[in-house]
Structure formats: C-alpha cells, structure tokens
N, C-alpha and C positions, 0 to 999 in steps of 0.2 A: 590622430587617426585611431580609431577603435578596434582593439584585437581581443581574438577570441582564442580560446585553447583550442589547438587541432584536433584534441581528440571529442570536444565536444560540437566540433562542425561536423563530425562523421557523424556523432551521434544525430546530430537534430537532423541526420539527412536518413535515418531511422536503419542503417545498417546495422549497428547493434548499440549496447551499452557504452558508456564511456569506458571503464575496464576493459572493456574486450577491444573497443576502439586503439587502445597502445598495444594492444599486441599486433594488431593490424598496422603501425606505424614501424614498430621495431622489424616487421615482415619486411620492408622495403617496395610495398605496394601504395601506399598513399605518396601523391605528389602535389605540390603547391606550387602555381603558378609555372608548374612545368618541368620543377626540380623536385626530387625525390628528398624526402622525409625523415629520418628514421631517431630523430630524438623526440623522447619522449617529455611532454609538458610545453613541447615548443608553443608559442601565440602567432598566430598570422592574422593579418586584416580582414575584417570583416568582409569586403568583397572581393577577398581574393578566389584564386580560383581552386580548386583544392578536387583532385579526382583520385579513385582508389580503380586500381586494373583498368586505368586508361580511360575509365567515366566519370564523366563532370558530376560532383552532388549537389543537390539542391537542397534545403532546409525542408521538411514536413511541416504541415500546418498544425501546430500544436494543437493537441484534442484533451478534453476531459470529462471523463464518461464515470456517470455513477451507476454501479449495479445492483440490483438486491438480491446477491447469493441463492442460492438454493444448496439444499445436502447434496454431497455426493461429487461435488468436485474438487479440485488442488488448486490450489491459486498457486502458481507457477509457470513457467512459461512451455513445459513440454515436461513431463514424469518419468522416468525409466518403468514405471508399472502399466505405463498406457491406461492408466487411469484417465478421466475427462478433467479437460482444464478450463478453468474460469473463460479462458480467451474464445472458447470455443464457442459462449455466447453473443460473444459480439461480432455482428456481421460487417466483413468483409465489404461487404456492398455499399453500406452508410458510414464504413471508417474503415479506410484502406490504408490507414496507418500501421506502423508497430509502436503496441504499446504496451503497458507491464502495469502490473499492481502494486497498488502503493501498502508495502504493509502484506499483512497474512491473515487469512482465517482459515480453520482447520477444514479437513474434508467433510465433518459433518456439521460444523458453524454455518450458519445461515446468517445473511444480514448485508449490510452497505459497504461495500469496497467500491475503493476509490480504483481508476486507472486509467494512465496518461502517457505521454511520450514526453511530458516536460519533466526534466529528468533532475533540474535542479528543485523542483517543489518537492518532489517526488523524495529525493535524498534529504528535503529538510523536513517533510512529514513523518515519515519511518524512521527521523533520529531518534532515539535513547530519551534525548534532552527533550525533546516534543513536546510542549506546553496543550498541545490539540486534543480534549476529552473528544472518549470513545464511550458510546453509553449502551449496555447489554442487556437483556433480559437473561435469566437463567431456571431452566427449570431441573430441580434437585428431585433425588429420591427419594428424600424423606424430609420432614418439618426442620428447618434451619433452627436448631437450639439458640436461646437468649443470649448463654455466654461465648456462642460460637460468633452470635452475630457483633457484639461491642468487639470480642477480637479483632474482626475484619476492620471493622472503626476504628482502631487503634492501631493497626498493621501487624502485618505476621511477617517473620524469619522463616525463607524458604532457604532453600541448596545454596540460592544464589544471592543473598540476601534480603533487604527490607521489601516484602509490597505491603505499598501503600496504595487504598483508594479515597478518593476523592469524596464522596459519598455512596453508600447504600443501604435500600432500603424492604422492607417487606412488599410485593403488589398485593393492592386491593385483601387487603387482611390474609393473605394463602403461604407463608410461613417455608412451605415449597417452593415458590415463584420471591424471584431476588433482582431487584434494580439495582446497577450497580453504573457506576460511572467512574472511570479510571483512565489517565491518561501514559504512565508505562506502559514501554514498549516491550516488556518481555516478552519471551516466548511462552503462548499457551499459560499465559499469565492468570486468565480466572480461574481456567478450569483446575492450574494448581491449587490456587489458592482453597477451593473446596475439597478438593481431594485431600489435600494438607490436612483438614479437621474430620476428615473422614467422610465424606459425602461422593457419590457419582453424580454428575451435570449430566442431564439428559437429552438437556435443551438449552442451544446457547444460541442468541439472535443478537446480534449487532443493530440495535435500531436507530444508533443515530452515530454520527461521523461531525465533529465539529458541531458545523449549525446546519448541519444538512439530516433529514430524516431520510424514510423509505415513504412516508404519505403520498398516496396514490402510485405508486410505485412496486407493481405484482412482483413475487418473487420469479428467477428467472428474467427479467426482463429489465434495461437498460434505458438511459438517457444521454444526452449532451447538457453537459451543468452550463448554466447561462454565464455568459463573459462578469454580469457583477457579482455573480456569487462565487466564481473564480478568485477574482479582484481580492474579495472577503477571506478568500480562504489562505493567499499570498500575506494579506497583513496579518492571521496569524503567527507565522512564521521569520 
C-alpha cells in the first residue's frame, strides 16, 4: 500500500506549507480516518481520509506558473510593509490555487519566477545544491574593468564564502551591460558579487530560468508552463 507523509497531504490539499502543516498536527486538529493525529512525520495511505477542524481534504491540482516579474514587488507570500507581492499578479479566477515562489528576486529585480504548489520540486529547485542555471542581465554604473571582469571568471570570496559563476560575459561590446549565468542559490548573490568590486547594479533582469525564457512573455504577465516542459524541468532535479 502506498503511504504518504501527513503533513504533505495537508499540504497538497493547499492549507499551507509542509512546516506549518506539523504544527497543525501537534494542534490536535488533523484526523485520519477518524482518529486524531498528533505525531509528527506519521505516513498514512494514500487514500485515506485525512480532515483538519472536521473537513475532509482533497489534493489541489498541481499548477506551474511562470512569471515575468516587474520592479516593485516582494516575492513573498504577504510583507509586514504592505508592500505588493508577486501573488497579487496571478489571478484568482484562472488559479485558485495556493501557491508560492520558487526562489527570490529582490524588489527591484525584474525577470522569470517560477511558482507552484508542488512543493516537492519547489524544495529541490531553491536547494543550495541546485545544479538549475539562472541567466541575468545586469546593468552597472560604470564600464566593468578587465581585471574586475576575469575576477568574476575566477570567483570571488564574499562574507559568506566562494561565488562562483558559471560564465560571464560582456553584451553586445557595452562593458556596462553583463551576462551572467550562475546557478547558486545565495542570497542577492549578483548583485554582491558587484558591489564586492565596487560597482551599483542598476538593472538586474532574470531572463532565463533553467531552459525556460521570458520570449513572448510581457513583464507583469503570466503563464501555465506546458505539462512537457514541466516533465523537463523535474529531470533536472
């Protein structure tokens, strides 16, 4: 018989996160099959029946929505600043799902976030270890010096150790404008890496995600990623 962890049947039934889900279990409000719950990691049968405050959950229809950022929001799921958040572009109406972002871009980063309610992809994309290139445009405020740029090629010692990228490069001969392609997951990881040599990032665009771009894809505005490019994106991982 095939068993699932309890607290990822709450999840996929889009009540919240798996985390949050065992704190809902140690509550003494989820019950399986009629009896109450309260250890945490338990597995129960896939079709069991499993309700939180006396309602039966159902599974959500996994979704996977790629968007192309604009300035000016938090990719986050709600800000103590009341700032706008990434979610707030995706309609309700054609995904009435709960879903979350995979990953971060800053509030003035622009470009491809990923965001889904499949929570295991989602944990194996935003790992550390994440073999998945993220490819950036960046516009600097002044000319990228030579020995700044083999630096980058070589990697620099930040705060927090080595970044390494993957490759980059000059666009279109402008010394300013910097291709960069990197698949750490640090945090605000380019725009250290510039500031580290003394430069401000003016302009940071995410244009590509794995093997997915933004092409045809206005900023502000969203998709449903096709089930094979889905497929594609699981065998990275």
């Amino acid at each position: 018989m095939s068993l699932i962890r309890l607290n990822k049947c709450i999840s996929n039934a889009g009540i919240c996160a798996r985390r949050e889900a065992d704190q809902l279990i140690r509550s003494g409000h989820v019950a399986v099959n009629g009896e109450v719950v309260q250890r945490v990691g338990t597995k129960v049968p896939i079709d069991a029946v499993v309700t939180y405050k006396g309602v039966v959950l159902h599974a959500e229809k996994l979704r996977y929505i790629l968007l192309n950022k604009p300035r000016g929001y938090v990719t986050t799921m709600r800000d103590p600043e009341a700032r706008k958040t990434v979610l707030t572009l995706i309609s309700k109406k054609y995904c009435p799902e709960r879903i979350y972002p995979v990953g971060r871009l800053d509030y003035d980063t622009t470009g491809l976030l990923l965001l889904t309610n499949d929570g295991d992809l989602a944990r194996k994309l935003a790992h550390p270890a994440s073999r998945v290139p993220k490819i950036y445009h960046v516009v600097l405020n002044k000319a990228l010096a030579i020995e700044h740029f083999h630096a980058i090629q070589q990697g620099l010692i930040l705060e927090d150790g080595l970044a390494k990228v993957d490759q980059v490069e000059i666009v279109e001969g402008d010394p300013t404008q910097i291709g960069m392609v990197i698949h750490m997951g640090k945090n605000r990881i380019v725009r250290r890496i510039f500031n580290h040599l003394g430069y401000l990032v003016h302009k940071l665009d995410r244009v590509g995600y794995a093997h997915l771009t933004k092409q045809h894809l206005p900023r502000g505005k969203w998709i449903f990623i096709e089930d094979k490019v889905v497929r594609k994106l699981k065998s990275l991982v």
